[in-house]
C-alpha positions, -999 to +999 in steps of 0.1 A: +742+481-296+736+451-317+713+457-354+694+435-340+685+458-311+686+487-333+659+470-355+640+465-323+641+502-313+630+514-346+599+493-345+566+516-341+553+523-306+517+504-294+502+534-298+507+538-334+496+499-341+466+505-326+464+537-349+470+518-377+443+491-365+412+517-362+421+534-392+420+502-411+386+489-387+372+524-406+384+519-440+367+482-441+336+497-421+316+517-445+287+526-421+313+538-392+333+558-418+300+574-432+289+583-394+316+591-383+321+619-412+293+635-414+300+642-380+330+653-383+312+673-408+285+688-389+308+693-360+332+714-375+305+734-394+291+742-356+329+750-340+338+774-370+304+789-371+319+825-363+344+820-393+319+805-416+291+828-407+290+865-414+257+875-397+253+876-360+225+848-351+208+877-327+210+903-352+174+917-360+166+928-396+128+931-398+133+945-443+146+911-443+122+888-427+108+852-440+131+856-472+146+826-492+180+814-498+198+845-518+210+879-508+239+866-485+211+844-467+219+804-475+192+791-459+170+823-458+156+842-429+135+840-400+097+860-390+124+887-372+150+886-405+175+869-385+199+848-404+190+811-406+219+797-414+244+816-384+208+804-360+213+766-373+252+761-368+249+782-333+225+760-325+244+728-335+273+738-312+251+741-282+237+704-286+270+691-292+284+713-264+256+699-239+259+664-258+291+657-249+290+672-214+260+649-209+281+621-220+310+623-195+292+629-165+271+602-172+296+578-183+316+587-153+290+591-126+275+554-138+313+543-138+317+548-100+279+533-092+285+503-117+315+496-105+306+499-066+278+478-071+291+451-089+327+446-070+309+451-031+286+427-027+275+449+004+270+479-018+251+463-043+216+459-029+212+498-019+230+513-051+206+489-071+174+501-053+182+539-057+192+530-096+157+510-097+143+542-083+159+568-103+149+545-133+112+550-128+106+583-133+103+591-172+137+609-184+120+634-203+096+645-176+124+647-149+143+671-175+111+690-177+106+694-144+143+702-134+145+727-163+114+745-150+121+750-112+163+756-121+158+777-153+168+769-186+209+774-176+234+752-188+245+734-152+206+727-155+201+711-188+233+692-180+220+680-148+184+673-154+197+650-189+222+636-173+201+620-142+184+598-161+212+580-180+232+574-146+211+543-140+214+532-175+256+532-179+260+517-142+237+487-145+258+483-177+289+485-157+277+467-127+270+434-154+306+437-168+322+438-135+300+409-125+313+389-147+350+400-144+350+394-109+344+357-107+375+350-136+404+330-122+430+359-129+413+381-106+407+355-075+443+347-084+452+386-081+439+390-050+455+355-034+486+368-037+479+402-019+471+427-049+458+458-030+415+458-038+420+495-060+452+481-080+426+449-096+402+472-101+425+497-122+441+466-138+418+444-147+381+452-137+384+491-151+399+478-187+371+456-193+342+481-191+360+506-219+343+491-245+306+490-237+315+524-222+324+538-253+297+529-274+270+537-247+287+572-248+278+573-289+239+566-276+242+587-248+253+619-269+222+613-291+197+612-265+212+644-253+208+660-285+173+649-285+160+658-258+177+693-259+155+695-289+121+689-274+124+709-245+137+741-265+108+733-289+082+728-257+098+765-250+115+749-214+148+751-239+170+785-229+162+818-241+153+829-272+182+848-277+201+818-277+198+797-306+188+759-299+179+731-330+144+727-312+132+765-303+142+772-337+118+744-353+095+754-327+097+792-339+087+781-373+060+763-370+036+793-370+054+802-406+056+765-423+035+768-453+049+800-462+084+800-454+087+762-445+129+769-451+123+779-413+118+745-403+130+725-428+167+732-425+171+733-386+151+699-385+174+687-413+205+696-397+190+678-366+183+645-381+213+643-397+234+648-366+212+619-344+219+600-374+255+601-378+257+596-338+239+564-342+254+551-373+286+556-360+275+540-325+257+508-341+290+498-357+314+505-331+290+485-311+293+457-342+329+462-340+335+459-300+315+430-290+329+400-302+295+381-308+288+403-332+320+400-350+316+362-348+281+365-361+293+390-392+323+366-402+301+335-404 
């Protein structure tokens, strides 16, 4: 083995330079770096809740109700004395749990339509009229209504949020493929006999990853959101689970003397949606090259 070849073999693997890529995309990106830490931050906070946390989020202690940050408490107590702060981060988990389930059934469900419907010409006019048709009832009252005849049960939530954004991520898809299909490489692909599922896995699937990706970042926020609203229109799950929007919701009888109760769930709320979007909005500016063009000029 020549140096030469031995020079060649030492050189860093793909994977690595793309490493090296993103982590320098983040360094020069403050607004993706800032989103994407805090929610790093308010994610690890939620999965170490047990460590972090010495009360149990369930545990009743009426002595101790509606008191401030102090005694052990850090961000005080609720009307029944439970611990605010173990109710918060419990809650936190459970949106980013149902968040991020939302976000790959829908990314994968509108994969498979998008991708249907823009490659088979056949298949495009009836997957377009059921996505036209899905698309007409409002999200938020199709979760409600879901949520109330299923129950407030995980499969449920996942389901009844997850419906809605189908339509969304495969018209997406079905544009991108669109456009794919009619490019020279792919007509010349399939001249020369390239099975129909091989140009799809080679060149029509690699060309949606981006748009996928960041309509994952939006997807994972609405998810959070509208977890929210229905746990604080009480169609969120039971009260002795802890959710962001039954706790706010919980409070509100007790703002303007314990408004802690409110206060630090909502906070912890905003902050997440805002460090989903953040993070989104510039790996969107990132991804699609006319925005690049547009930031460089």
């Amino acid at each position: 083995m020549t140096v030469k070849s031995l020079a060649g073999a030492a050189l860093p693997a793909p994977s690595a330079s793309r490493l090296r890529r993103a982590a320098t995309a983040l360094a020069g990106d403050p607004w993706m770096l800032g989103g994407l830490l805090l929610l790093l931050a308010l994610a690890a906070a939620a999965v170490l809740a047990p460590v972090i946390t010495w009360h149990d989020p369930a545990s009743l202690a009426p002595r101790m109700r509606l008191k401030p940050y102090g005694a052990g408490y850090w961000f005080g107590t609720d009307s029944l004395g439970r611990d605010l702060f173990s109710r918060v981060l419990y809650g936190g988990r459970l949106s980013i749990t149902l968040a991020a389930l939302v976000s790959v059934i829908s990314v994968t469900g509108g994969l498979a339509l998008g991708v249907l419907a823009g490659y088979f010409r056949r298949l495009d006019a009836v997957i377009m009229r059921v996505i036209d048709g899905v698309m007409a009832i409002p999200g938020l009252l199709l979760a409600i209504a879901m949520v109330a005849l299923g129950g407030a049960t995980i499969p449920t939530m996942v389901t009844a949020i997850s419906i809605p954004e189908i339509p969304r991520v495969a018209r997406l898809v079905r544009s991108v493929v669109l456009s794919v299909r009619e490019e020279p490489y792919v007509e010349a692909s399939l001249g020369m006999g390239t099975p129909v599922w091989k140009v799809l896995w080679r060149h029509v699937l690699p060309s949606t990853v981006n748009p996928l990706v960041v309509q994952a970042t939006f997807i994972c926020a609405s998810a959070i959101l509208i977890e929210a609203v229905l746990g604080f229109l009480g169609l969120g799950f039971p009260p002795e689970i802890p959710s962001l929007g039954s706790i706010i919701a919980e409070g509100r009888s007790y703002f303007q003397r314990a408004p802690w109760i409110v206060l630090y769930p909502g906070l912890y709320l905003a902050l997440l949606i805002l460090s989903v979007n953040l993070f989104g909005d510039a790996l969107r500016d990132r991804l699609d090259p006319r925005m690049a063009r547009r930031r460089k000029g």
